[in-house]
Short mmCIF file of the C-alpha atoms (twelve columns), coordinates in Angstrom:
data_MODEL
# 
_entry.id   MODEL 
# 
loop_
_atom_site.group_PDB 
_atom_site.id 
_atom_site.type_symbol 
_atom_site.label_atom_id 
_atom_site.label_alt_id 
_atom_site.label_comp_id 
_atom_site.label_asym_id 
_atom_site.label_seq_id 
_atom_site.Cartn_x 
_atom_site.Cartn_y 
_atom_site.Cartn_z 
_atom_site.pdbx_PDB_model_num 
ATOM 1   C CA . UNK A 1   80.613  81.067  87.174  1 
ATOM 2   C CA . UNK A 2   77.739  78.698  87.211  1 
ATOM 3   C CA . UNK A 3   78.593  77.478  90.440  1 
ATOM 4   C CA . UNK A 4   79.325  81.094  91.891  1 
ATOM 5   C CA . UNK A 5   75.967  82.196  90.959  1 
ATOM 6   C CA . UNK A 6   74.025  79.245  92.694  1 
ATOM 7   C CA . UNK A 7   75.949  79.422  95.880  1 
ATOM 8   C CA . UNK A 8   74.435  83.272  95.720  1 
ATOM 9   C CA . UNK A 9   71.029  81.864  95.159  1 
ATOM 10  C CA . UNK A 10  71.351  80.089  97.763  1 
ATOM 11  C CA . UNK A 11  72.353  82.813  100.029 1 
ATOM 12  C CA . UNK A 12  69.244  84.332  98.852  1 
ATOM 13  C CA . UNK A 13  67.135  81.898  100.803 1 
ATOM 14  C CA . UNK A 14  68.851  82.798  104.441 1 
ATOM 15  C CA . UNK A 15  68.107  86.375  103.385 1 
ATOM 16  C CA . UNK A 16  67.431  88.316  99.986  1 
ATOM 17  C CA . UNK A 17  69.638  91.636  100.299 1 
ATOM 18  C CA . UNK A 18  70.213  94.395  97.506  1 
ATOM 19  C CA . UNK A 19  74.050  93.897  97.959  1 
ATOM 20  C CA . UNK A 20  73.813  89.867  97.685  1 
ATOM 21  C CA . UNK A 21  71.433  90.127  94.714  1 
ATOM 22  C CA . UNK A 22  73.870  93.054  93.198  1 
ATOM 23  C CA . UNK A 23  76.857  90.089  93.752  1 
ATOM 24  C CA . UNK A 24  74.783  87.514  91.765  1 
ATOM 25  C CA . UNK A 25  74.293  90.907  88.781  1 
ATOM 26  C CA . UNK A 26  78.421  90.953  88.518  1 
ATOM 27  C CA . UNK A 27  78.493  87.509  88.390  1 
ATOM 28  C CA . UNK A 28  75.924  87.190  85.214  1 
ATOM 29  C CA . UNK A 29  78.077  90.032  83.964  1 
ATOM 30  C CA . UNK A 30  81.424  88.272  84.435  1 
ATOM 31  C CA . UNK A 31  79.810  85.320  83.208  1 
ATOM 32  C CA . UNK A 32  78.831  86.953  80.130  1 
ATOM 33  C CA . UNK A 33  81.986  87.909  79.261  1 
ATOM 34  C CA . UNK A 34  83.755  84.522  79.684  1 
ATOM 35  C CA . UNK A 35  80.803  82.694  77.452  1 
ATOM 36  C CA . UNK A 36  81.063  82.041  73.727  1 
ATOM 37  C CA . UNK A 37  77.690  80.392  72.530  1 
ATOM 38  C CA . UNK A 38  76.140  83.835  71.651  1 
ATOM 39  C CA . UNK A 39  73.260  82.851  72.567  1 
ATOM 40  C CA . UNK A 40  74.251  82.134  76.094  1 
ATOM 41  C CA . UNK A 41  76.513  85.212  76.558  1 
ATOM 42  C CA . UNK A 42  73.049  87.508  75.805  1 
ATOM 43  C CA . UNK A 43  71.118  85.495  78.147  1 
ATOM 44  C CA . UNK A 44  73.801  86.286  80.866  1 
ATOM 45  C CA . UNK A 45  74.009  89.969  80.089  1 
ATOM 46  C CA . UNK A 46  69.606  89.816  79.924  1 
ATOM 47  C CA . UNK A 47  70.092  88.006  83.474  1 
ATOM 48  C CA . UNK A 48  72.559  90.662  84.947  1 
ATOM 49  C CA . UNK A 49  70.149  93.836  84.347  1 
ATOM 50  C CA . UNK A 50  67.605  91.352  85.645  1 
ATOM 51  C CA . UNK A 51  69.120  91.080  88.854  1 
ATOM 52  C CA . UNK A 52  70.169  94.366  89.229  1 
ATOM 53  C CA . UNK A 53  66.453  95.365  88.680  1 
ATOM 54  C CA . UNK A 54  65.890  93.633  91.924  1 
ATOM 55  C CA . UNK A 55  68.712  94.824  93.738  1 
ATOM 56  C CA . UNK A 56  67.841  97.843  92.729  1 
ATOM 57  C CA . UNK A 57  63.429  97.144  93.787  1 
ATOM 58  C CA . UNK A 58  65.222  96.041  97.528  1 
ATOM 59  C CA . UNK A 59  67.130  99.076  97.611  1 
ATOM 60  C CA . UNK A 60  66.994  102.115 95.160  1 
ATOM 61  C CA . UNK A 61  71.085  102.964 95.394  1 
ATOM 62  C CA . UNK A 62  73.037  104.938 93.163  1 
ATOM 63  C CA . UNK A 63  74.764  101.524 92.730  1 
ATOM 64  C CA . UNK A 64  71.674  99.218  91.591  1 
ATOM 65  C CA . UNK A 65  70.079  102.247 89.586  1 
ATOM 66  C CA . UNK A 66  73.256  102.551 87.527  1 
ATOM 67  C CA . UNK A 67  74.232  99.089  86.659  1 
ATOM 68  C CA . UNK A 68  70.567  98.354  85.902  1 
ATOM 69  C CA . UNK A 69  70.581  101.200 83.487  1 
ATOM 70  C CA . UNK A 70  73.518  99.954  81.851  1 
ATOM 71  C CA . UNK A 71  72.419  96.605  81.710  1 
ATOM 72  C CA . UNK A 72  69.295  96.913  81.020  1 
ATOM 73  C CA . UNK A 73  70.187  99.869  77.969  1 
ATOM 74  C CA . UNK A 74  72.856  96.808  76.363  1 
ATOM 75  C CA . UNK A 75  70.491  94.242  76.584  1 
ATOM 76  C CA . UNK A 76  67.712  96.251  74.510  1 
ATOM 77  C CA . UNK A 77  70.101  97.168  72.368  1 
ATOM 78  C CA . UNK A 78  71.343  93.430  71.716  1 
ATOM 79  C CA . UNK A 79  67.319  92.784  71.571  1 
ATOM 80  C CA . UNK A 80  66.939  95.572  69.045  1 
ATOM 81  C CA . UNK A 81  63.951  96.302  71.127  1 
ATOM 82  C CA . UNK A 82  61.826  99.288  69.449  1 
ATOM 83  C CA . UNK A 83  61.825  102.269 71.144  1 
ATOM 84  C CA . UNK A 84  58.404  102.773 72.535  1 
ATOM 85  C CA . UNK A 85  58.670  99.240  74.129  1 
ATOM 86  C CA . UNK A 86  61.583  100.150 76.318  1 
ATOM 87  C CA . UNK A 87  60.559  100.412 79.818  1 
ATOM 88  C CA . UNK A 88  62.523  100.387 82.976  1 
ATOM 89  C CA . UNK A 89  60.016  98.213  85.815  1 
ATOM 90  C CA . UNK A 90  57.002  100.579 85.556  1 
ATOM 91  C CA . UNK A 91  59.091  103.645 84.605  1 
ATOM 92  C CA . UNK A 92  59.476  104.834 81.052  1 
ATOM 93  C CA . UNK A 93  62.725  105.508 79.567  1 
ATOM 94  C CA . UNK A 94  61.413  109.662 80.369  1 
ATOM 95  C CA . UNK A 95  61.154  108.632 83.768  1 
ATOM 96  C CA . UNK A 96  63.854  107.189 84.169  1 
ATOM 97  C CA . UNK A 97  66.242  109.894 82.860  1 
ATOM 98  C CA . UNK A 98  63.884  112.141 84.883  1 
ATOM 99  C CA . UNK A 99  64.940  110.242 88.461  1 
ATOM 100 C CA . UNK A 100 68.666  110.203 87.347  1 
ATOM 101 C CA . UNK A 101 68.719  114.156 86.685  1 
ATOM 102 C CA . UNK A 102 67.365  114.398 90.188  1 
ATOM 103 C CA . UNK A 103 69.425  112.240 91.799  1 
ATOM 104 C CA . UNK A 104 72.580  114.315 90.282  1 
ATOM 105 C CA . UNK A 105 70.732  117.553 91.706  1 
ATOM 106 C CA . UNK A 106 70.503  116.107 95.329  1 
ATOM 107 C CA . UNK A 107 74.515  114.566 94.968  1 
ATOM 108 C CA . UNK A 108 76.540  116.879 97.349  1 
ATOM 109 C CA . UNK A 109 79.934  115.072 96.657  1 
ATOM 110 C CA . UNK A 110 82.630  116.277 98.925  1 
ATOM 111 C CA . UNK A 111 86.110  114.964 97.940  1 
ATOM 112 C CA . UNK A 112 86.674  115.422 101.877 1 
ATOM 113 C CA . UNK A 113 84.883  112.183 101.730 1 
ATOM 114 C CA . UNK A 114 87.719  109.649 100.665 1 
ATOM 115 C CA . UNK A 115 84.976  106.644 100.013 1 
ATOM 116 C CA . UNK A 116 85.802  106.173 96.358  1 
ATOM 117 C CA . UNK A 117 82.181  104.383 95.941  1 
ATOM 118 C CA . UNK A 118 80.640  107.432 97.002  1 
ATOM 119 C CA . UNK A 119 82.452  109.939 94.936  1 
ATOM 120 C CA . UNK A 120 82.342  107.660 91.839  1 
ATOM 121 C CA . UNK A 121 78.430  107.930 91.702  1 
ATOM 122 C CA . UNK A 122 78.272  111.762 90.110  1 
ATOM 123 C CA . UNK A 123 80.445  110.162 87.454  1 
ATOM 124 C CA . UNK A 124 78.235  107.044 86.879  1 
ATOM 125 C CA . UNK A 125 75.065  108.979 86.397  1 
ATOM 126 C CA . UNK A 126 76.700  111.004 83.872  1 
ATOM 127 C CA . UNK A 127 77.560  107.581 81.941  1 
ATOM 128 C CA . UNK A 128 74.000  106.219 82.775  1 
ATOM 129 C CA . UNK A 129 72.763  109.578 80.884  1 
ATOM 130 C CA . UNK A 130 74.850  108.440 77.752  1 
ATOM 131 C CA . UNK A 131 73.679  105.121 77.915  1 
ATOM 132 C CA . UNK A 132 70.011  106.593 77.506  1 
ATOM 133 C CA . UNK A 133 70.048  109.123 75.436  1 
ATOM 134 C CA . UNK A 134 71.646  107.921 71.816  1 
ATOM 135 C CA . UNK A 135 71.712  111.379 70.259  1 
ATOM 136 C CA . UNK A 136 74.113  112.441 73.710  1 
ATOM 137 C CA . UNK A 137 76.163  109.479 72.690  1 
ATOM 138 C CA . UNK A 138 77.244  110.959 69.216  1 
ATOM 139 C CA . UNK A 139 78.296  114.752 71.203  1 
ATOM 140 C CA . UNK A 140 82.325  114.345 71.454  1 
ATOM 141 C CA . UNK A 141 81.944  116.918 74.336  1 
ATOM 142 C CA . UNK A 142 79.926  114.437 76.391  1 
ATOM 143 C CA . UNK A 143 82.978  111.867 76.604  1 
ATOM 144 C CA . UNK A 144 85.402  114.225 77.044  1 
ATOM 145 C CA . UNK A 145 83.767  115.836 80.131  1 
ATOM 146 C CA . UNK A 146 83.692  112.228 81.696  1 
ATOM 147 C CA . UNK A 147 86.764  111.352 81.200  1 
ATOM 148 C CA . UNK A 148 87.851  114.726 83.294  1 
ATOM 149 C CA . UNK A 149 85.941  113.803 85.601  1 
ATOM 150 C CA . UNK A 150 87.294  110.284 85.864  1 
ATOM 151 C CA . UNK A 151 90.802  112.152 85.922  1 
ATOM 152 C CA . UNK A 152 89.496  114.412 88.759  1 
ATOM 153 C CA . UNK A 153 88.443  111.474 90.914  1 
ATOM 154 C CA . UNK A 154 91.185  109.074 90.309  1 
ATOM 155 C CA . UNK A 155 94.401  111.827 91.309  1 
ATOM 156 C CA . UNK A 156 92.007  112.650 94.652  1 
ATOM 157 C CA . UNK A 157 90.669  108.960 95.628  1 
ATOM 158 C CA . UNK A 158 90.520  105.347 94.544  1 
ATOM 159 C CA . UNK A 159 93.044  102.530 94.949  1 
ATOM 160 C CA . UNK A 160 94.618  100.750 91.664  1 
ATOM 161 C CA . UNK A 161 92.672  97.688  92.541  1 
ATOM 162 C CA . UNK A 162 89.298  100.056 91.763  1 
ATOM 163 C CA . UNK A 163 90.228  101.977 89.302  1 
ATOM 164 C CA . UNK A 164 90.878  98.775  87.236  1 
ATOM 165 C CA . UNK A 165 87.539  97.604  88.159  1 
ATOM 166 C CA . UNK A 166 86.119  100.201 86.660  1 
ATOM 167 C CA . UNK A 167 88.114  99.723  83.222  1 
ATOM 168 C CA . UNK A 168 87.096  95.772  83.372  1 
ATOM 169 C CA . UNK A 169 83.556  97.225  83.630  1 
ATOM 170 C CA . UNK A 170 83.683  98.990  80.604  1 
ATOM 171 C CA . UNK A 171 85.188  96.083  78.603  1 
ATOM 172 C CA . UNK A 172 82.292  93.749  79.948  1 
ATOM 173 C CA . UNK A 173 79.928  96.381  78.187  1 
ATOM 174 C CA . UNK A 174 81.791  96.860  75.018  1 
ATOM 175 C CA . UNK A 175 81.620  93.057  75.290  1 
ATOM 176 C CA . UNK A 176 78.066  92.784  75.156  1 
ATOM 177 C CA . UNK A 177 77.543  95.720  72.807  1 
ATOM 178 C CA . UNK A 178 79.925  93.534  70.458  1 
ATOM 179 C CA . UNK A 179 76.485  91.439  69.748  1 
ATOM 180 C CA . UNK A 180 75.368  94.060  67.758  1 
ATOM 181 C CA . UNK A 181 75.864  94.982  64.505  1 
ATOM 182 C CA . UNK A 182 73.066  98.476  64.889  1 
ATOM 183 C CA . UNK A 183 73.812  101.137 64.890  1 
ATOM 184 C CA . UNK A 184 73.459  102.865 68.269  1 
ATOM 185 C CA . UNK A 185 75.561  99.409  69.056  1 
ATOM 186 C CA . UNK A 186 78.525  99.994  66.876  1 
ATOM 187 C CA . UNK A 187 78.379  103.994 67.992  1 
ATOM 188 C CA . UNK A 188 78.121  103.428 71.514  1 
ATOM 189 C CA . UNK A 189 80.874  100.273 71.979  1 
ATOM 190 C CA . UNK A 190 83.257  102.986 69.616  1 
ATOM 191 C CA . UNK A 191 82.839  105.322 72.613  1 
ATOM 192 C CA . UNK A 192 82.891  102.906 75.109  1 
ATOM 193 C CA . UNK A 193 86.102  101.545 74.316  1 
ATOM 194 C CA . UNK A 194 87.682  104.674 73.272  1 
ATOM 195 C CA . UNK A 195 87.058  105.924 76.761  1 
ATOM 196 C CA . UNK A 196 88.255  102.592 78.361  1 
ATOM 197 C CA . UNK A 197 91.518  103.280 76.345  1 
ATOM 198 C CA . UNK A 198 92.087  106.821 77.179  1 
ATOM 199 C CA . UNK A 199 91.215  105.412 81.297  1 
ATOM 200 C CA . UNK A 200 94.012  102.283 80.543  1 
ATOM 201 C CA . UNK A 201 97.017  105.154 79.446  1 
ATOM 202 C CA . UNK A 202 95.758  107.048 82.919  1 
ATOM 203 C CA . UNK A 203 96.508  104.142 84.760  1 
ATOM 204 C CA . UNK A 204 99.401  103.096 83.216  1 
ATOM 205 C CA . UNK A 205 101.311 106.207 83.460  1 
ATOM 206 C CA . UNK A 206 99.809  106.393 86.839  1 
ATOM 207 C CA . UNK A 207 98.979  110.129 86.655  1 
ATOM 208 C CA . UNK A 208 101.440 111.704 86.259  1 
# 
């Protein structure tokens, strides 16, 4: 992983792109979950919001916003960083809710559309919500309506190859959560992995 992430860097010096600094985000991410020094394996998860905070200054996506949320929301958690001292760039944590509301407003999703990347961002805001708002976290309701909605997208669109990208990508986070003995820590990775097990049994019994 170390040697994936400096051939990135060094991509980086040809020319710095959201997408190429996104790659070198999943790699800190992948490389967090690999790593067993604890200390090392938060340091990677710290480095992927990092990056994705970049990716996401070079181009405000739906893609950088949401994995820098996530990222960035595990890594304060693992921190145990008080609430009044988490910040996203120059945006508070108000702010940043704020900007993902409005995105949702201005998402027309068409399922006409067949670019599962595309339809899949709805559905990652909704998580990114959860992921900032710990008293949305303990509402049952909340979980259950993403999981329809994961349902809803996965019989219309989305190959088996991305739909299990999506379930690794919710075991990275329950991963990282796993350094945490809080809390919100404990409460959220219960969620997390409840929902990645409830999305495994989809996509085992393939829908039917």
């Amino acid at each position: 992983m170390n040697s994936i992430i400096s051939e990135l860097t060094y991509l980086l010096q040809i020319k710095e792109t959201a997408e190429r600094v996104s790659l070198i985000g999943s790699a800190y991410k992948r490389k967090g979950m690999v790593t067993t020094n604890i200390k090392a394996k938060s340091g990677a998860y710290s480095n992927a919001a990092l990056q994705y905070k970049r990716a996401y200054e070079i181009k405000g996506s739906a893609y950088t916003l949401n994995n820098w949320i996530v990222m960035q929301t595990v890594s304060d958690i693992i921190m145990n960083t008080p609430a009044k001292q988490i910040v996203f760039g120059s945006k508070t944590k108000a702010e940043i809710i704020a900007e993902v509301v409005w995105r949702k407003e201005k998402l027309s999703v068409s399922f006409a559309n067949m670019d599962y990347w595309q339809l899949v961002d709805d559905v990652c805001y909704d998580f990114s919500l959860l992921m900032l708002d710990d008293q949305r976290v303990r509402e049952d309701g909340n979980w259950k309506d993403l999981e329809k909605k994961y349902i809803r997208l996965w019989r219309r669109s989305g190959s088996k190859g991305k739909r299990i990208a999506e379930i690794e990508n919710f075991e990275i986070i329950s991963d990282a959560l796993s350094l945490s003995t809080s809390k919100p820590a404990l409460r959220l990775k219960a969620r997390v992995d409840n929902l990645r097990k409830e999305l495994e049994n989809i996509l085992q019994n393939d829908l039917t």
